[in-house]
N, C-alpha and C positions, 0 to 999 in steps of 0.2 A: 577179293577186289576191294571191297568197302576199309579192309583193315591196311591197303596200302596207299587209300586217300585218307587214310586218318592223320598223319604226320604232316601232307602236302595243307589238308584246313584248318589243321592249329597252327602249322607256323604264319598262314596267309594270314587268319586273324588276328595274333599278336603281331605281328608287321602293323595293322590295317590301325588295331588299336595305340601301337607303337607313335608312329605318324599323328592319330588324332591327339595324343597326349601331349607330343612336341610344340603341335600344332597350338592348344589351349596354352601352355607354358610360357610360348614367346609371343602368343595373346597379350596372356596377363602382366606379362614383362613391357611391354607396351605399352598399358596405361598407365594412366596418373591416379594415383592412392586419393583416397578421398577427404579434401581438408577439412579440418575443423569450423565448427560455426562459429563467425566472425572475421575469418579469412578477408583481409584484402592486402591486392597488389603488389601498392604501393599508396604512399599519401600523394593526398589531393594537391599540396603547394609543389610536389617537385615534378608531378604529370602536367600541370599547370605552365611549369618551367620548362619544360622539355621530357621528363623522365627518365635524364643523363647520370643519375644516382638511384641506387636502389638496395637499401642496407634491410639481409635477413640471417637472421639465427649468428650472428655476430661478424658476418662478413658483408660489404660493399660491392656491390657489382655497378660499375661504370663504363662510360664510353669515355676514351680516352682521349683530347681533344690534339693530342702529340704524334697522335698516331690512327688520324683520319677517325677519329670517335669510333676506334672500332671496341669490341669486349673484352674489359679487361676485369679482372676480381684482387680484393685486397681485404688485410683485416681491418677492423673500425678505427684503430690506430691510424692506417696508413701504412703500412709497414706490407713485407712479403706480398708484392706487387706483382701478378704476373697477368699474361693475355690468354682469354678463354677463344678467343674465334678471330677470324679476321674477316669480319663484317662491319657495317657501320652499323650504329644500333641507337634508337632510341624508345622512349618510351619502356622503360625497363618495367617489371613486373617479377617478383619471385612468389611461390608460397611450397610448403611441401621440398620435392627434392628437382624444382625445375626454377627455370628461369621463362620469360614470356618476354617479346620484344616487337617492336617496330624493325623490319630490315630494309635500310635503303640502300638507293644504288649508288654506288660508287666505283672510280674507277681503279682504285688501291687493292680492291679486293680480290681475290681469287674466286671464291663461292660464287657460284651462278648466281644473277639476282636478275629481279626484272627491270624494263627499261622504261615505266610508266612517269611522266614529267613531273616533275612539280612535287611532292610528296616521296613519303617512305612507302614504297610499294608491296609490304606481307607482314604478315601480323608471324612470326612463330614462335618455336618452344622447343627447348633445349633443357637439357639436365645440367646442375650448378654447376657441371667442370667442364660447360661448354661442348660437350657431347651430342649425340643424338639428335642434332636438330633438324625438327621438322616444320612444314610450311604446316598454318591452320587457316588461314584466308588470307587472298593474296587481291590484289585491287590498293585504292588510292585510301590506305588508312591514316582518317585523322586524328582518335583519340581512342583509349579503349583501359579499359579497369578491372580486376579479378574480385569476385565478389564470392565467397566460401568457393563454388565449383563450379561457376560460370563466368566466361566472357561478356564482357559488354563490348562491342566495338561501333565504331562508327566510321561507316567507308563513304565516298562519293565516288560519282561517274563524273566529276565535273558539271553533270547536267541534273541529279537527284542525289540525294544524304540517305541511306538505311541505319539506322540502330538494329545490329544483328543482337543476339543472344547463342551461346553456342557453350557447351560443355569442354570443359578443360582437355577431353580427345581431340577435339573438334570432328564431333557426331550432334547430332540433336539441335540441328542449326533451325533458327526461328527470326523472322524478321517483327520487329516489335515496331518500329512507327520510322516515318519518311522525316522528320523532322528534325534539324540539326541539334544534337544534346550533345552536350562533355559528359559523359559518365565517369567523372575520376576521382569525386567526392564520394566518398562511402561509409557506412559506420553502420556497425550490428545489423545487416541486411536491408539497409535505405541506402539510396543513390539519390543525391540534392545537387541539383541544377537549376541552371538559369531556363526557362520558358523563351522557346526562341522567339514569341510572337509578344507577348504581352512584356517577358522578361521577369517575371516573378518566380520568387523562392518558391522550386517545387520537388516533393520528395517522392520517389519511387520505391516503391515498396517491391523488395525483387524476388518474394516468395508466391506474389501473386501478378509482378508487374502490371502494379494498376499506381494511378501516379496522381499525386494529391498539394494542391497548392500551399503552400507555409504562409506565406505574405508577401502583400504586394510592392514594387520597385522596379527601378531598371537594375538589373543585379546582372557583375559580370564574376565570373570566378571565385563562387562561393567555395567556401569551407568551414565542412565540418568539425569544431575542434572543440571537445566539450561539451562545456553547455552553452555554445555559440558557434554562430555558422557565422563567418568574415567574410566580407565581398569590398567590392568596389563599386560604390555607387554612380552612375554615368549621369545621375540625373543634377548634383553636387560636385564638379566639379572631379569626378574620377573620385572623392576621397576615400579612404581607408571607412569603414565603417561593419559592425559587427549587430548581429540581431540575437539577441537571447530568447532561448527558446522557451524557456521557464515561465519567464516573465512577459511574452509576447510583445517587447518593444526593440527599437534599434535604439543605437548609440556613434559617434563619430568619434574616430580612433584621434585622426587625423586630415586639416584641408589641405593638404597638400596635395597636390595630383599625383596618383600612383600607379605607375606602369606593371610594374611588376610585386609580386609579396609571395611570401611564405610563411607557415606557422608552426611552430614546433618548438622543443626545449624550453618552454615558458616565454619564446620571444618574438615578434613579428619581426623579419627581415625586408623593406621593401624600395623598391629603387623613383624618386621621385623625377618629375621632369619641370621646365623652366626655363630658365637665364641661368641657375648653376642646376644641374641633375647631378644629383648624389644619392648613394647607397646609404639604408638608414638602418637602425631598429632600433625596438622600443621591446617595451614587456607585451606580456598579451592582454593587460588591463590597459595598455595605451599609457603605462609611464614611460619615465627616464628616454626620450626618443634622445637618440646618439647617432651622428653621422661615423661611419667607416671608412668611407672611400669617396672622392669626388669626383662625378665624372658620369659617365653613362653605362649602366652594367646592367648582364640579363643572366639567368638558365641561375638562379637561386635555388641552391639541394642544400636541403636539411638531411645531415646523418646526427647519432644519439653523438658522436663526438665533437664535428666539424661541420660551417658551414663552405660551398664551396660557390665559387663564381665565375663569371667570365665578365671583361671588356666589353661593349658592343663593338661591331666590327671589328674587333680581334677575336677566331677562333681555333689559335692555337697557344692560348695561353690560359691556364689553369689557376685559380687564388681560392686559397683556404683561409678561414678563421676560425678562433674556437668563439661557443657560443656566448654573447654578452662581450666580448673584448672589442678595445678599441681598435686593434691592430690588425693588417691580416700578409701574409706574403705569397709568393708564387709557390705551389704545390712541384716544386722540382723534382721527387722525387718518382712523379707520372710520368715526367720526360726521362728520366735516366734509365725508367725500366725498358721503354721502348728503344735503348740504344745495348740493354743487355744483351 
């Protein structure tokens, strides 16, 4: 008897262990590999911007403005343009072998989205070829940052602001403070923001999220860049103005009123307003300031090759420049890809 249930309980438990192995396999196919220290997003001036540009490991992932800002991927040239998803997307983030975004709703799209007003309604995450994507929190997301292995987001109910913290799965969800923050500044594991009350330079240290004042100002959209952190002073006039950290003092870039800026490639990019509002930049010591473009222009993304822009109230038209030049023209080759 016992020797003709010997056959029936070894095959049951290789079955049993069969199953558990599959089971751990497409687990661990599941998660997200664990990045290196120092990992962030994306930079701080084009989360700033909107987060419509997002260049990692030599390729570009953008929202194409030709084709409802949905996802599209290309190389740092420009060149081998194609569409990853047919979602609108903003707030792009990559690191590792994924992508991270904003989805809002629209009505171009196929993918289920949600129908929540005013905002992009889900934070998720997707593998670089547009694959695999999954919702990680969904509600009325305003800004949010990838810091080595964790989310920073920050959603409202329209009636209260959360700063989540959440693991790149989206497991190990923590609410960190009610208080509205940009977490899109980052560098070597600090997050520096404006202080929503006082409004002073203050740096969150995100291995212990405990959070520490720099100095005091009305500061709108700092950035970390170097050995200085750039904002816009609200108490002056909007102007450009950078605070060195070394030396513990500020400096004024420029009086100009500035709406919009970005920092990268050695140069501030930033869009001033007036009687004539023009696209500007200068270096990042605040020389050679040189106008671009005249007129009124926003969503400023710095890639290592090109800078890209838009019109205000035009958004379905795309403009590139390389960095430092005076010139810049329409990015046509965005649009062509969407009639391939």
């Amino acid at each position: 008897m016992k020797k003709r249930h010997f056959p029936v309980i070894v095959i049951t438990v290789l079955l049993i262990l069969t199953v558990l192995l599959i089971g751990i396999i497409l687990h661990l196919q599941g998660r997200v590999k664990p990045n290196p220290a120092g990992t962030v997003g994306n930079s701080a001036g084009n989360l700033y911007n909107g987060g419509l540009f997002c260049e990692h490991e030599g390729m570009v992932y953008f929202a194409n403005p030709y084709d409802y800002n949905t996802l599209y991927a290309m190389d740092i040239t420009g060149d081998n343009i194609r569409k990853l998803r047919n979602v609108s997307v903003q707030n792009l983030l990559a690191a590792g072998e994924h992508l991270y975004f904003f989805r809002a709703s629209t009505s171009n799209t196929s993918d289920n989205v949600f129908t929540t007003v005013g905002a992009p309604t889900a934070l998720n995450r997707c593998r670089l070829d547009g694959s695999d994507s999954k919702s990680l929190k969904t509600g009325i997301v305003l800004s949010a940052q990838l810091v080595d292995n964790h989310l920073y987001i920050m959603l409202t109910d329209n009636k209260e602001n959360i700063l989540y913290k959440t693991d790149t799965n989206g497991s190990h969800e923590s609410e960190l403070t009610h208080q509205y923050i940009q977490p899109v500044s980052a560098e070597n594991g600090v997050i520096y923001y404006s202080d929503p009350f006082e409004h002073s330079l203050t740096a969150l240290d995100t291995s212990t999220d405990t959070a520490t004042r720099v100095f005091s100002g009305n500061i709108w959209s700092p950035t970390k860049y170097g050995d200085y952190v750039y904002y816009i002073d609200a108490d002056n006039n909007y102007s450009l103005n950078r605070y060195i950290l070394s030396q513990k003092k500020a400096e004024i870039l420029t009086t100009e009123r500035v709406d919009f800026y970005n920092v990268g490639n050695g140069y501030i990019y930033y869009q001033t307003s007036g009687k004539e509002p023009c696209l500007k930049f200068m270096t990042t010591e605040g020389g050679s300031p040189t106008t671009l473009a005249v007129g009124a222009f926003r969503n400023i993304h710095l890639t290592s090759t090109y800078v890209y822009f838009r019109q205000y109230g035009v958004d379905d038209v795309l403009y590139r420049s390389y960095p430092g030049s005076g010139s810049y023209s329409e990015f046509s080759a965005a649009k062509a890809a969407v009639k391939e």
